[in-house]
Each structure stands twice: as structure tokens, then as C-alpha cells.
C-alpha positions, 0 to 999 in steps of 0.5 A, spaced: 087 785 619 089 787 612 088 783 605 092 785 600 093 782 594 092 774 596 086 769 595 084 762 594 085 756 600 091 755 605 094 749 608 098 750 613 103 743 614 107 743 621 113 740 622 111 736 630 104 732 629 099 735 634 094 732 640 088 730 638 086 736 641 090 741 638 089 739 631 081 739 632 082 745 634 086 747 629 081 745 625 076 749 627 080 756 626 083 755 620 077 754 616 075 761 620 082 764 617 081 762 610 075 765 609 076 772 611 082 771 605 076 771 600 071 775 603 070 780 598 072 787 599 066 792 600 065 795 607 072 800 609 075 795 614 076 791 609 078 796 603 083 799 608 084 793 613 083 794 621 087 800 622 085 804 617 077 802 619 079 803 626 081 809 625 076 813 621 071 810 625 073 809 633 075 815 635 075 811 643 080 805 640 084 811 638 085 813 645 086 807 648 092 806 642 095 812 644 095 811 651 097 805 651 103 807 647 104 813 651 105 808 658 110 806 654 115 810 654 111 817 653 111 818 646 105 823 645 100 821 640 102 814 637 098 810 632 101 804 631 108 802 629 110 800 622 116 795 620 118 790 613 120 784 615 124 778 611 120 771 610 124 766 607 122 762 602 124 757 597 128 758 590 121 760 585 122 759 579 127 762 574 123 767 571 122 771 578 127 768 581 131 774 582 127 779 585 126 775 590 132 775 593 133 780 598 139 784 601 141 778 606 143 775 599 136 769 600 130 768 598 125 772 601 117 775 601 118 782 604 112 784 608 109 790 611 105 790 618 103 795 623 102 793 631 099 796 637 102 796 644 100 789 645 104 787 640 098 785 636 099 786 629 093 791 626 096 791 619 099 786 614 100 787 608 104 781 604 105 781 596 111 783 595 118 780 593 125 780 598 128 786 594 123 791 595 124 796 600 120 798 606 118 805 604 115 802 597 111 797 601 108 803 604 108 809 598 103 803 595 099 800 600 092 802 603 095 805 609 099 810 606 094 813 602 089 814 607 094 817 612 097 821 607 089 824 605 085 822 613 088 829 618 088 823 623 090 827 630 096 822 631 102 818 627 105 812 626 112 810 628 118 807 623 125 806 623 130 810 619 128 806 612 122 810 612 121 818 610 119 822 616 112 825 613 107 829 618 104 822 620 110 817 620 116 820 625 121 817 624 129 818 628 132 824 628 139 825 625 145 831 627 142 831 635 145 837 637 140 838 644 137 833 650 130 834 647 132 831 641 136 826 644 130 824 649 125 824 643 129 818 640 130 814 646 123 814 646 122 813 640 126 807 640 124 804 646 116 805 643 117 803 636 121 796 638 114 794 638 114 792 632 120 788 631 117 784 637 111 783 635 115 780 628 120 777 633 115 773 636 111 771 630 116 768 628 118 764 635 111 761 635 112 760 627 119 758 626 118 756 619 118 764 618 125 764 620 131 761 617 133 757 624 127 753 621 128 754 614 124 757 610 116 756 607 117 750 601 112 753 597 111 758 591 111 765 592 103 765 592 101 761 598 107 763 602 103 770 602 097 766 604 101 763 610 103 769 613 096 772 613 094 765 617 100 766 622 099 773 623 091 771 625 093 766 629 098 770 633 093 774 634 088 770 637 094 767 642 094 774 644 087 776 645 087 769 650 094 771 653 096 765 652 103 765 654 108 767 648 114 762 647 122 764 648 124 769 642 132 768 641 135 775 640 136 775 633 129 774 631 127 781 635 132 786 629 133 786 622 137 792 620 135 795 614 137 801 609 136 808 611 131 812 606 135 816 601 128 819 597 126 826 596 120 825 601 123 827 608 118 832 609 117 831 616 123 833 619 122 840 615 115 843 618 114 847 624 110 843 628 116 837 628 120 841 632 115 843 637 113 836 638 120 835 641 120 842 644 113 841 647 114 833 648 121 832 650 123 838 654 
């Protein structure tokens, strides 16, 4: 999982006293969890996060990625899909206070992740404060970079807050065919994903959601928890262990469309043979 920006140690607080069993449990993972935070950085993995390491390394989890993504909904060559999503937070001090806050009008870490069909996030990155809008996160982060230089044969999927690059498709405006049409459905229904993966992090963790208030710590250490907590998700998917009710509004967050100059995407040739190829 990606390690962006964060060190030191985390202390995770709950609100319900666990069993025995559940805190020795606990216990003897976090400590696990924490230690990767302070590794330092030299191999790929570690530069790039595990998305990027597996990707310029593992040509056969690449496959398996797209196809479980095609199982989806059909939509060829998927990679993973990306989103931000708000994490509440309480009031920092008076010198930062205003960046925190987000478009929803509180106070909020915006983090970016990117997750496979199983709703396992590959990538996290959590450094940045409310305000900051999805497509900065992704022009400054590690996985950006190395999707704009790598020529990986495949794409991310985002949402309308991103540009649409040769490697990030993203919905299509103005449909005037049934390709087009047939190319966004399956590009709904295979990048919602992501906004289930986030949906249910946040079920198994409300403290990351405002029906559970909000992280009572400093800007810093509410970066670590989400680290933690994403591990920890991860974990409980890897054991399938069953996954809690998500309430529906935890499963989108509308965001604001990219209004820059990067919509390269939508102007090369082989956007449109994807659809005409894909989706005809």
C-alpha cells in the first residue's frame, strides 16, 4: 500500500471496549501496521506503492486485474479505479484551519486511493487537506507520474473530477451514439468500485465518517489512522471476512467536474476506437 508523506507511531482509540480476544488480536497487527509506515523507502514497491511495483513487475497480476474487472461489466483493460474521498476531521489549529476545510463546508483530510475488483485498495495516498481537489492529488502523486512515463498496456478509471488522459478514461460528454452510451454505463458500473471500496471502509470504521463524527486528532495522526484503517480493511478482505451493512450515502460523494486544460484523452484516435472496438 502506498506510504505517502506519514511516519511516526499510530494509536488507534475505539469507541466499544473489544473481548479479550479482539484486543490480543488487534494487538498483535497493529504494531505489523505501523511498522510498515516507517520502513524506509528503497525498493519500487515502496517508491511507487503496491500498484505501480505490481504493475511494472507482474505482468500475470495485471491480467488477473483486467479480467476481474472485465467480469464486471466488459470494460477492456482496467487497472484499477481511482477516487478522493473526505475524512472528517476536528478543527486544526487557527494557522491551517482554512485549508482544511472542504467544499461540504467542515473539516476534512481529502485522500486518494485506487482499488481492484475486489474492492481492495492497492493505493493510498493521505496527505492533503480538504480543499485540495481530486485531480491535484493525482498530477502530484507517485502513481500519476509513473502512469504518465510507464506505456503500461491498460487504464485507470475515474470519475468526471479527473481529466481524461490516455491512461485515465474517464465518462464521456455530448453522447451522440449507442457506443458512447454503452461505454459510460460500463464505465459506471465498473469504477463504482472505488466508491464501495470507500463505502465500506468507512462502515467498518465510522470514525471516517461523519455519522461517527470525526477523527479528534491533528491533521498528522488522522493521516496515519487512515493508513491503518485501510490496511486493516484490507486484511478483512483477504480473510473474506463478512463486510458490515454500508448505508447508501456512504457509497458517493459528488464531486466537481475537471475544468483544466489536461482533457487530452478525449482528443486521440484511439479513445474512439476503444469505443468503436469495445462497445459496439
Amino acid at each position: 500500500m502506498k506510504i505517502d508523506g506519514v511516519d511516526g507511531k499510530t494509536t488507534v482509540k475505539t469507541v466499544h471496549k473489544p473481548r479479550a480476544r479482539q484486543m490480543a488480536f488487534w494487538n498483535s497487527v497493529l504494531p505489523q501496521i505501523i511498522a510498515l509506515q516507517s520502513k524506509p523507502k528503497q525498493t519500487v514497491k515502496e517508491k511507487y506503492g503496491i500498484l505501480t511495483w505490481s504493475l511494472a513487475i507482474a505482468a500475470s497480476d495485471q491480467r488477473a486485474t483486467k479480467e476481474c474487472f472485465y467480469n464486471i461489466a466488459r470494460f477492456p483493460k482496467v487497472l484499477g479505479c481511482i477516487d478522493g474521498s473526505l475524512i472528517p476531521i476536528m478543527r486544526p489549529s487557527d494557522d491551517e484551519e482554512a485549508v482544511y476545510v472542504c467544499r461540504k463546508g467542515f473539516h476534512a483530510v481529502n485522500v486518494q486511493a485506487v482499488c481492484d475488483a475486489e474492492l481492495r485498495f492497492t493505493s493510498v495516498v493521505s496527505k492533503w487537506p480538504g480543499s485540495v481537489h481530486d485531480s491535484f492529488m493525482l498530477q502530484n502523486s507517485s502513481i500519476g507520474q509513473f502512469m504518465e512515463t510507464a506505456g503500461i498496456d491498460g487504464w485507470l478509471l475515474g470519475d468526471s473530477g479527473y481529466a481524461c488522459r490516455p491512461w485515465l478514461l474517464t465518462p464521456k460528454v455530448n453522447l451522440t451514439t449507442p457506443s458512447e452510451d454503452w461505454y459510460n454505463t460500463a464505465h459506471c458500473r465498473t469504477r463504482n468500485t472505488v466508491e464501495r471500496a470507500f463505502g465500506l471502509l468507512k462502515s467498518r470504521f465510522r470514525c471516517l465518517h461523519k455519522s461517527g463524527g470525526c477523527l479528534p486528532f491533528n491533521p498528522k495522526k488522522c493521516h496515519q489512522v487512515v493508513y491503518a484503517t485501510c490496511h486493516l480493511h484490507n486484511f478483512c478482505i483477504n480473510l473474506r471476512l463478512p463486510a458490515p451493512p454500508t448505508l447508501e450515502d456512504l457509497t458517493h460523494e459528488d464531486g466537481i467536474s475537471y475544468q483544466g486544460p489536461l482533457n487530452d484523452g478525449f482528443k486521440v484516435r484511439w479513445f474512439q476506437s476503444v469505443i468503436k472496438n469495445c462497445f459496439s
